[in-house]
Legacy VTK file of the C-alpha trace (Angstrom):
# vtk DataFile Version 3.0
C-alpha trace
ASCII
DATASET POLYDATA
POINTS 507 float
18.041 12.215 28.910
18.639 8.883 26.626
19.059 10.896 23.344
18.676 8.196 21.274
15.317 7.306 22.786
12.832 8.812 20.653
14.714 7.710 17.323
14.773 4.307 18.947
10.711 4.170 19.644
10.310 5.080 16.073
12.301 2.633 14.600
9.902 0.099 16.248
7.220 1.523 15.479
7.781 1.759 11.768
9.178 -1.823 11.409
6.131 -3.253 13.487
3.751 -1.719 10.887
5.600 -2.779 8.065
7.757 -5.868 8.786
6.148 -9.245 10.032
8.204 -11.421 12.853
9.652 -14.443 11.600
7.241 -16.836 13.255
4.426 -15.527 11.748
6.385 -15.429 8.974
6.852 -19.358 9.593
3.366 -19.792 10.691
1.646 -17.978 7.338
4.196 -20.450 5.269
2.918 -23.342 6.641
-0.357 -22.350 6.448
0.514 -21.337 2.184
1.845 -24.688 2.066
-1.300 -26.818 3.514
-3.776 -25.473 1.116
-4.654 -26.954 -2.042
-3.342 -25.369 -4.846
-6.108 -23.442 -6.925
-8.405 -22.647 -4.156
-10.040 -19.867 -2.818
-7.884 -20.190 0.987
-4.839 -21.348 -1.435
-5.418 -17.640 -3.623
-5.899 -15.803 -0.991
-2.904 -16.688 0.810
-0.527 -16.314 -2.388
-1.828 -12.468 -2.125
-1.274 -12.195 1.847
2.322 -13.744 1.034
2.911 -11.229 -1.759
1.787 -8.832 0.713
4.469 -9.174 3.317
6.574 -9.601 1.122
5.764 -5.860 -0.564
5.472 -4.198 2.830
8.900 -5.290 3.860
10.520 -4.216 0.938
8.613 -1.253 0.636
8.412 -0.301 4.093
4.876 0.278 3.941
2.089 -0.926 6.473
1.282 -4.242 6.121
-2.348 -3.789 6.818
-4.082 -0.654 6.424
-5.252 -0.429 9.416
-2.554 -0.052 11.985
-5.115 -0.451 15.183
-4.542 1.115 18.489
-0.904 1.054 19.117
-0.348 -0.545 22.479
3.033 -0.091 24.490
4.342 -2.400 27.206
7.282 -1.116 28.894
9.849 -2.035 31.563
12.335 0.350 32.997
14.925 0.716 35.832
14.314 1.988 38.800
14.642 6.024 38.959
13.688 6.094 35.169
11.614 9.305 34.067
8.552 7.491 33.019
6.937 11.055 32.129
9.472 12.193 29.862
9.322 8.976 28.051
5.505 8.523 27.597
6.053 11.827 26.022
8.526 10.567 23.886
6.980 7.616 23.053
3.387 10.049 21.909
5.824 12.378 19.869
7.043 9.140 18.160
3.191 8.080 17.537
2.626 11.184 15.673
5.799 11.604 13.524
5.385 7.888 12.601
1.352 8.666 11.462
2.845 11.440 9.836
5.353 9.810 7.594
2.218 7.170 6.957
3.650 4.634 9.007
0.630 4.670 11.302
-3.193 5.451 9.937
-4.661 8.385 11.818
-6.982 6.116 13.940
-7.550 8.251 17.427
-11.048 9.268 17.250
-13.143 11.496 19.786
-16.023 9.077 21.172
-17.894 12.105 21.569
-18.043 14.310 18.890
-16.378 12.024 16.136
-13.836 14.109 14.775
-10.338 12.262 14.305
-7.549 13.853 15.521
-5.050 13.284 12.787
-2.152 12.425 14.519
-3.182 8.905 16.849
-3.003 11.036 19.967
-5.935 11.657 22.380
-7.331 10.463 25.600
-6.457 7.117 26.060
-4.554 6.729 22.799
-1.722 5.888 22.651
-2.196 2.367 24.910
1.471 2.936 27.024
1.818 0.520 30.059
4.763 0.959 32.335
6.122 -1.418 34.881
9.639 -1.099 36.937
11.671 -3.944 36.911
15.262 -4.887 38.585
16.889 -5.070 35.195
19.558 -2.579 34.195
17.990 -1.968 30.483
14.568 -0.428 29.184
11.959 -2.832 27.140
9.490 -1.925 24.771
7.303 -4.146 22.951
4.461 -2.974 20.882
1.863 -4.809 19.290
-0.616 -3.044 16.344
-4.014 -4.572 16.786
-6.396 -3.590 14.006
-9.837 -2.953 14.900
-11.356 -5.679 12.965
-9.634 -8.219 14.695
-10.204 -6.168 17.942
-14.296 -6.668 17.094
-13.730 -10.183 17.332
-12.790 -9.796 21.189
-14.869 -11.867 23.263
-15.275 -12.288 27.335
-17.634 -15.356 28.577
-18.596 -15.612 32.150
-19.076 -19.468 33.213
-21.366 -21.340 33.274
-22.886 -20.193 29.876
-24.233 -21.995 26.985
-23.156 -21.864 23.725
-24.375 -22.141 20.085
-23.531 -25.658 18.952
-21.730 -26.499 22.120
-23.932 -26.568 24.742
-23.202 -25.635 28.610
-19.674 -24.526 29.359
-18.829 -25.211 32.708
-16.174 -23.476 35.250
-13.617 -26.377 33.969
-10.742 -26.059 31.720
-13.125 -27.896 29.570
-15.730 -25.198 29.729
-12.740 -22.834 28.683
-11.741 -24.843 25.708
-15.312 -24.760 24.486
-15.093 -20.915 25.171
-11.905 -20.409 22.578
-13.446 -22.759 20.055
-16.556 -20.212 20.200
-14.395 -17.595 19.605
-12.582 -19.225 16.766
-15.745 -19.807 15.175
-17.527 -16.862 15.454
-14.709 -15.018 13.708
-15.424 -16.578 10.614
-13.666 -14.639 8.079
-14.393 -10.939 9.509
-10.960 -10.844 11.660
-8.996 -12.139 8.856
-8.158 -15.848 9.560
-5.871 -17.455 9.781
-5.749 -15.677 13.202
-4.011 -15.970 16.839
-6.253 -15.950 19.988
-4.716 -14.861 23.336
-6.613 -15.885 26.759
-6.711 -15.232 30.016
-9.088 -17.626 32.205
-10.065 -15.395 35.506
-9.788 -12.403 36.793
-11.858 -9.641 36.659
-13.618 -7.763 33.243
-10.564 -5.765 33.218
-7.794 -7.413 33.957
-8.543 -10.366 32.025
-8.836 -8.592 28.969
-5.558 -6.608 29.105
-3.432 -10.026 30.460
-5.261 -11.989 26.925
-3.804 -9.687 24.769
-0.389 -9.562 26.854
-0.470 -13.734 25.890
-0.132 -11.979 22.167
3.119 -11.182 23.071
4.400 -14.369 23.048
6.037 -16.200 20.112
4.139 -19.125 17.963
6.238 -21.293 18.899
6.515 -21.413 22.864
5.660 -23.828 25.419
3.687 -22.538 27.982
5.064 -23.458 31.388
1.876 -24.503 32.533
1.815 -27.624 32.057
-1.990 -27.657 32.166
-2.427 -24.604 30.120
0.361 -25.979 27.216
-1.962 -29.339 27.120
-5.027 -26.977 26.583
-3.307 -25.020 24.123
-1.952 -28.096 22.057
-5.776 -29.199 22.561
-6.937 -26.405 20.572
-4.487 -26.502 17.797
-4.698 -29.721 16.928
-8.611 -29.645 16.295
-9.899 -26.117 15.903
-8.236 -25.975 12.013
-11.057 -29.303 11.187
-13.327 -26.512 11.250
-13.275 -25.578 7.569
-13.046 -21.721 7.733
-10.359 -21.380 6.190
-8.914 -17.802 5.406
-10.813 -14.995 5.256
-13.496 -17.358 5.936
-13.169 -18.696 2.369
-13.066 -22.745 3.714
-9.868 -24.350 3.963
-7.339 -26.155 6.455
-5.799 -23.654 8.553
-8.202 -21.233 10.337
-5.820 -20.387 12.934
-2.072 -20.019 13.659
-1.356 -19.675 17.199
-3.549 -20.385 20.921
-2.033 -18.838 24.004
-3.833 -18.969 27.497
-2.782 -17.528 30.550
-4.679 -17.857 33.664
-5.590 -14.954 36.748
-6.646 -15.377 40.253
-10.524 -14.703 39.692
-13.397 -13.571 42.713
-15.300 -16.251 44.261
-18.396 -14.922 42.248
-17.263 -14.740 38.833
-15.490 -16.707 35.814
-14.552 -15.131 33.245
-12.785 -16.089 30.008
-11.174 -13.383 28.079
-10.185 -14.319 24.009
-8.097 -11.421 22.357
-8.512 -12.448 19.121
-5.338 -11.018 15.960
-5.548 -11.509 12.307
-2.518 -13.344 10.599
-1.476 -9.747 10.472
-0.069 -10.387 13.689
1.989 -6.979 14.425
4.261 -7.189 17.358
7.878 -6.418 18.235
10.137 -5.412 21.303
13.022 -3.855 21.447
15.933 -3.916 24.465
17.509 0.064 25.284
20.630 0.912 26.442
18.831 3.020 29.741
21.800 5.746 29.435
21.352 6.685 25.939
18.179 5.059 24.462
20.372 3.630 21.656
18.554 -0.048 20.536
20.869 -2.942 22.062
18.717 -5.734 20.820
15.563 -6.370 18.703
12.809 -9.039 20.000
11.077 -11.507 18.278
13.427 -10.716 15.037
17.438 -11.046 14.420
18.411 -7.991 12.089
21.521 -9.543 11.292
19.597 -12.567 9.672
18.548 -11.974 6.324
14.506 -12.032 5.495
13.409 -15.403 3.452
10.768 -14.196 1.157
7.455 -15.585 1.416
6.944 -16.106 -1.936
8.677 -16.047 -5.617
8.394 -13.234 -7.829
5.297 -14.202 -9.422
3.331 -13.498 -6.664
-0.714 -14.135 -7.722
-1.103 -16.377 -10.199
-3.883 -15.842 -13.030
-5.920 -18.903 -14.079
-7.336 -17.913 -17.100
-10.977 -18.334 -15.649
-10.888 -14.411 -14.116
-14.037 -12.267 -15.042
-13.269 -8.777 -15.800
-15.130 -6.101 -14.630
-15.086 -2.324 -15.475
-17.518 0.193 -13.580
-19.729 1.259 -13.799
-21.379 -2.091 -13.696
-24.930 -2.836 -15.525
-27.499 -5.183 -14.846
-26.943 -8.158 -16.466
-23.290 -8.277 -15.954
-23.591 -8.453 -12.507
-26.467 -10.962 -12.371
-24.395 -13.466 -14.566
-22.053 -13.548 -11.703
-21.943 -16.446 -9.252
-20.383 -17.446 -6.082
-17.055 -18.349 -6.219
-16.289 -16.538 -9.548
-12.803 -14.430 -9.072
-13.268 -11.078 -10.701
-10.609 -8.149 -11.814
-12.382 -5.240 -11.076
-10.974 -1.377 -13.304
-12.457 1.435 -13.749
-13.763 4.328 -10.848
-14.242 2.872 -7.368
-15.185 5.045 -4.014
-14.560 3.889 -0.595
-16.647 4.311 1.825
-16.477 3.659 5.705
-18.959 4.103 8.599
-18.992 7.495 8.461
-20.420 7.189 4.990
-22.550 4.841 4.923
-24.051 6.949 8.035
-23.746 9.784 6.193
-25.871 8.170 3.219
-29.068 7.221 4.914
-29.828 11.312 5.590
-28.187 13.318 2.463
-27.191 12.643 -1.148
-24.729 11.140 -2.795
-21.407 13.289 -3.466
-20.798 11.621 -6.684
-23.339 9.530 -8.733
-23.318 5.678 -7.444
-25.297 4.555 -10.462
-23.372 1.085 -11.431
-20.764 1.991 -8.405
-18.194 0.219 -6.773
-17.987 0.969 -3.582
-14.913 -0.213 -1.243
-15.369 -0.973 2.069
-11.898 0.703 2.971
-9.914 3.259 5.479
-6.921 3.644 3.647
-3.131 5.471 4.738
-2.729 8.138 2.248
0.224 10.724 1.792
-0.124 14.121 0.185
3.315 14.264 -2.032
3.467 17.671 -4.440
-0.396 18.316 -3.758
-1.286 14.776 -5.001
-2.952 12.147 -2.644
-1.141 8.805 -2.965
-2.727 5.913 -1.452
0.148 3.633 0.750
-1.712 1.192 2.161
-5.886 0.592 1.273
-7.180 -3.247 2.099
-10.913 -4.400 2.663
-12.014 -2.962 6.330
-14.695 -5.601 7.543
-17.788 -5.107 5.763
-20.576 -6.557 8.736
-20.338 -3.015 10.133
-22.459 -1.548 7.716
-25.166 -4.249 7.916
-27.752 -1.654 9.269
-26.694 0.754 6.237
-25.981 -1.412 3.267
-29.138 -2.218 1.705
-30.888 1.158 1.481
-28.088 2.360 0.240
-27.692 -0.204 -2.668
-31.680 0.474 -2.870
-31.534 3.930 -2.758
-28.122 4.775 -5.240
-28.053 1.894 -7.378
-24.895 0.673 -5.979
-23.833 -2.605 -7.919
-21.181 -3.970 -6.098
-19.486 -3.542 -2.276
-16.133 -4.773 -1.763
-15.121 -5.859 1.551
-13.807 -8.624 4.062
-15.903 -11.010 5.887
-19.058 -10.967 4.054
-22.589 -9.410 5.301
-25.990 -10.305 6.446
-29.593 -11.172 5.544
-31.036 -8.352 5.068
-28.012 -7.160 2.567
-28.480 -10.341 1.095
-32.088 -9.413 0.024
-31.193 -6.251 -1.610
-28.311 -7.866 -4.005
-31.104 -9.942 -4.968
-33.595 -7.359 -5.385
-31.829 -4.370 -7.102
-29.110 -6.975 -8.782
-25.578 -6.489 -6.921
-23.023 -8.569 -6.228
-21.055 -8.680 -2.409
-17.140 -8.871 -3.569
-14.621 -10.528 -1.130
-11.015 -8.934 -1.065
-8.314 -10.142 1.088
-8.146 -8.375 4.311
-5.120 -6.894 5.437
-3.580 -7.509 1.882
-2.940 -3.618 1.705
0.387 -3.090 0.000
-1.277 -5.331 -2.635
-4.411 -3.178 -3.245
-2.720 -0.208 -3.290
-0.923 -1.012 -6.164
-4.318 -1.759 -7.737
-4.757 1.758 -7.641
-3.816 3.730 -10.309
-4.461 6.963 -9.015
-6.932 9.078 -6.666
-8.436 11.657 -8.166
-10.356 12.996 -5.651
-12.076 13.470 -2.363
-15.526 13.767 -0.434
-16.266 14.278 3.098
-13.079 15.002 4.344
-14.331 16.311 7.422
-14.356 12.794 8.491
-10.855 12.349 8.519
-8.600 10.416 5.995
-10.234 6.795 6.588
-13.898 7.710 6.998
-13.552 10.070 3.686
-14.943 8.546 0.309
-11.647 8.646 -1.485
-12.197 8.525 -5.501
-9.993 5.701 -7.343
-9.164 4.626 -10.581
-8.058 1.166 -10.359
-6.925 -1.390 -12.776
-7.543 -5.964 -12.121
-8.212 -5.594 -8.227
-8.788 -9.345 -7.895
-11.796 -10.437 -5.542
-14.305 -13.521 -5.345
-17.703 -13.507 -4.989
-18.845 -14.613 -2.250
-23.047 -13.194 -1.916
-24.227 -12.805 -5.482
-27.737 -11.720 -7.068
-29.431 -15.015 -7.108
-29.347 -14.814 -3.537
-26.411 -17.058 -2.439
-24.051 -16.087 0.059
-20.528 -18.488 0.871
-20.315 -16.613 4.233
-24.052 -18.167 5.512
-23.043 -21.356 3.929
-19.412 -21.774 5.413
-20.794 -20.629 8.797
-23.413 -23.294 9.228
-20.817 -25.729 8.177
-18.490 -25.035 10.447
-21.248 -24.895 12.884
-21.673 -28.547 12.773
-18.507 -29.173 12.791
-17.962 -27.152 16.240
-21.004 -29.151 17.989
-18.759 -32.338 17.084
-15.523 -30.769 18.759
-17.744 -29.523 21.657
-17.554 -33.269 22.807
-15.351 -33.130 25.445
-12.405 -35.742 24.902
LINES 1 508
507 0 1 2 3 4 5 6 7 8 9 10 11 12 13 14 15 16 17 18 19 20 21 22 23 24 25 26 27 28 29 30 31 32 33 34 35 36 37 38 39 40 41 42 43 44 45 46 47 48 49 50 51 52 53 54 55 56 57 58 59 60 61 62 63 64 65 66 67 68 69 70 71 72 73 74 75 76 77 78 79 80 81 82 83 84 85 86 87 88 89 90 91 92 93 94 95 96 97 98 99 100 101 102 103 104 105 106 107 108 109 110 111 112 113 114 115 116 117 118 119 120 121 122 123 124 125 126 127 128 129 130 131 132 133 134 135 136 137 138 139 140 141 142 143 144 145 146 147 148 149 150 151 152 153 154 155 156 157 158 159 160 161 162 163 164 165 166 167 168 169 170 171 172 173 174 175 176 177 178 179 180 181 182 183 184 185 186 187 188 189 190 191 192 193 194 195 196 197 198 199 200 201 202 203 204 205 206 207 208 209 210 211 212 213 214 215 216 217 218 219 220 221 222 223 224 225 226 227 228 229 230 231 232 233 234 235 236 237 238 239 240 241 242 243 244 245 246 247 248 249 250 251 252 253 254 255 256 257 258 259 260 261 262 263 264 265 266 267 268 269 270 271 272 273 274 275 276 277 278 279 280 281 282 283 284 285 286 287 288 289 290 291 292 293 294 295 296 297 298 299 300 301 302 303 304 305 306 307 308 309 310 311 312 313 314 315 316 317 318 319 320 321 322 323 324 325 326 327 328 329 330 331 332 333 334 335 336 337 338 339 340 341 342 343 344 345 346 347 348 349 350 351 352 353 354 355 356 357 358 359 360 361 362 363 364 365 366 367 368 369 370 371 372 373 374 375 376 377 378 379 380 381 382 383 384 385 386 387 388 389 390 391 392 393 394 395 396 397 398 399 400 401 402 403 404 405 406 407 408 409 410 411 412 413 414 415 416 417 418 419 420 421 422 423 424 425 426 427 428 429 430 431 432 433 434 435 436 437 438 439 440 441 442 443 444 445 446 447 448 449 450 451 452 453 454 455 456 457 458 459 460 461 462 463 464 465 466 467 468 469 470 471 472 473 474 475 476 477 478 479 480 481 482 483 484 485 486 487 488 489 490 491 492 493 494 495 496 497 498 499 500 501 502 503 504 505 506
């Protein structure tokens, strides 16, 4: 019964979560190097480099949030496909349970999280039989901000900034570039898009994130759908987003379209959009004993070029320091664009809280607060929480919370990824917070921001909804929406909105 199997799933598992390929590796290098040094895309992407380069060594997730793991997998005919999607669940758990994977299988219904990534419909394990002698697994960890950037388009439609999209590989090229755009910074560009055009709701969805599991570097053997890739990557980085929506030259790192017969009726174009924490691996199995034969998408025998030197982020001198809690007029001297180092106490707080906020009190006093938008890993070692992984989750999810609760608690500054809205907006200006931009996916980084947790609220929501109590020492983020009312996010987005209607000219 393949007894190497199960140690072989969980190999891959743990070095997806914690070991980028090498052409995203390649891709995020080029990207480093096309950024003006000393900017906000340029910072940001010395911290993502430092980053990998952390979560390699370190074996630690990359990004926090270790999404839905999804499984594609070929076997032999006569293979026990029941046994091994049990295998493959047990490996899911014990991997969540050495912190590999963040507990992130939650009940739709009653909202409890079950702790260990299994449930209904979770894991994501697809099995297909093919006339090969060996067994294939490739898994790719999606997070779910990336995943909320998803977006299906039935032609004809009409766009913002680019007009009518028609039932044309042009109309589909306008439909990526939408997608693209609409990002922003809130899936953590420099991103990858896969796309399917056709088929139906369904399908098309699951074959654009199967174009995810190709490499960077490809040619697609379409000849029509390489020329519409190559279309796309050589003008959708004039749009100025930049990473993490902070403006800049690369906004994304990869295009890959496939294309599905489709119904008479319907048109549908399918964009699975993945932040440059682009998680995916394979592995070949010997189909007698499970043992791993060959690796995909990485050579273990080749050593790993660092993405950066040992300095890592690089201080300017021009840093404001911050220790909470905060007070008024420290946080209305701030600006847009200012980088801060944030010490001192700082609370996360997810959905669940911010939820949780609007109908009871406070556990803990917010008065000058920090609070991190942030579902963290964590690891209980002697009786002593120790965060392993804790980036920026994206912050536009608590749109509908944030302001009463800055209103309400005296909250002086959230700390997320890809910025927040109007009506958030208002209340930094009103009650005199600041919105703080940290780098998402950049967990390894963060986590060694943290000095130490000293305690814990509302567990009952399960380790990444709780509002985890940190002391944390220079945790470097920009402004980006401060208390005079500015916000980069609103600014960058109707820039790059003008810039799409121009590339919405068909060529």
């Amino acid at each position: 019964m393949l007894p190497a199997f199960f140690d072989s799933v969980l190999q891959l598992i743990v070095k997806t979560s914690t070991d980028l390929p090498p052409d995203v590796r390649a891709a995020m290098r080029a990207a480093t190097g096309a950024e003006p040094a000393g900017t906000r895309s340029a910072q940001a992407l010395t911290i993502i480099a430092q980053n990998i380069d952390q979560a390699a060594t370190g074996e630690g997730a990359i990004c926090q949030d270790t999404g839905m793991p999804t499984f594609e997998v070929h076997v032999p005919r006569g293979s026990d496909q029941v046994w091994m999607r049990q295998q493959i669940r047990e490996a899911v758990a014990r991997a969540t349970k050495m912190g590999k994977l963040r507990p992130n299988s939650v009940d739709s219904i009653t909202g409890e999280n079950s702790g260990d990534n299994l449930g209904p419909g979770t894991p994501i394990i697809h099995f297909d039989q093919w006339e090969q002698d060996d067994v294939e697994i490739k898994l790719i960890l999606k997070g779910g901000g990336c995943e909320n950037m998803n977006a299906q388009y039935s032609l004809p439609t009409e766009l913002p900034h680019l007009g009518r999209a028609d039932r044309t590989l042009e109309g589909v090229r306008k439909c990526i570039l939408h997608a693209v755009w609409q990002a922003q910074g809130k899936g953590c560009s420099p991103g990858a898009v896969g796309v399917c055009v056709g088929g139906d709701r369904t399908s098309g969805y699951l074959q654009a994130k199967e174009q995810l599991f190709r490499t960077l570097d490809d040619v697609n053997p379409d000849s029509r759908l390489a020329e519409l890739e190559a279309s796309i990557m050589a003008t959708v980085n004039t749009l100025g987003i930049g990473t993490m929506g902070f403006g800049g030259r690369v906004s994304l790192i990869g295009c890959k379209v496939g294309a599905l017969n489709r119904l008479p009726a319907s048109f549908f174009v399918s964009v699975a959009y993945d932040c440059w924490a682009y998680r995916r691996l394979g592995v070949r199995l010997d189909a007698q004993t499970g043992e791993i034969r060959e690796w995909m998408y990485r050579d273990p025998s080749s050593p790993v070029i660092p993405m950066i030197d040992q300095e890592g982020f690089a201080r300017t001198g021009r840093e404001v320091r911050l220790t909470s809690p905060l007070d008024d007029a420290t946080v209305r001297s701030l600006k847009v664009g200012d980088v801060v180092l944030v010490s001192g106490r700082m609370y996360t707080g997810r959905d669940a809280v911010h939820a949780y906020l609007m109908k009871h009190e406070p556990p803990v006093d917010l008065r000058g607060a920090v609070l991190y938008h942030c579902g963290p890993v964590v690891k209980k070692e002697d009786d002593v929480w120790k965060m392993t992984a804790a980036g920026p989750t994206t912050s536009i999810r608590e749109e509908p919370y944030q302001a009463d609760i800055i209103a309400r608690y005296g909250v002086r500054a959230v700390v997320g990824k890809g910025g927040m809205a109007g009506k958030t907006l208002q209340a930094l200006k009103e009650h005199g917070a600041v919105y703080l931009n940290a780098v998402g996916g950049a967990a390894q980084f963060y986590a060694r921001c943290i000095e130490r947790t000293d305690g814990v609220s509302l567990t009952e929501f399960g380790t990444p909804e709780a509002m985890w109590h940190l002391w944390v020492r220079d945790f470097p983020a920009i402004v980006t929406m401060d208390a005079q009312g500015n916000s980069l996010h609103k600014d960058l987005e109707a820039e790059s909105g003008e810039k799409l209607a121009a590339l919405g000219t068909p060529r």
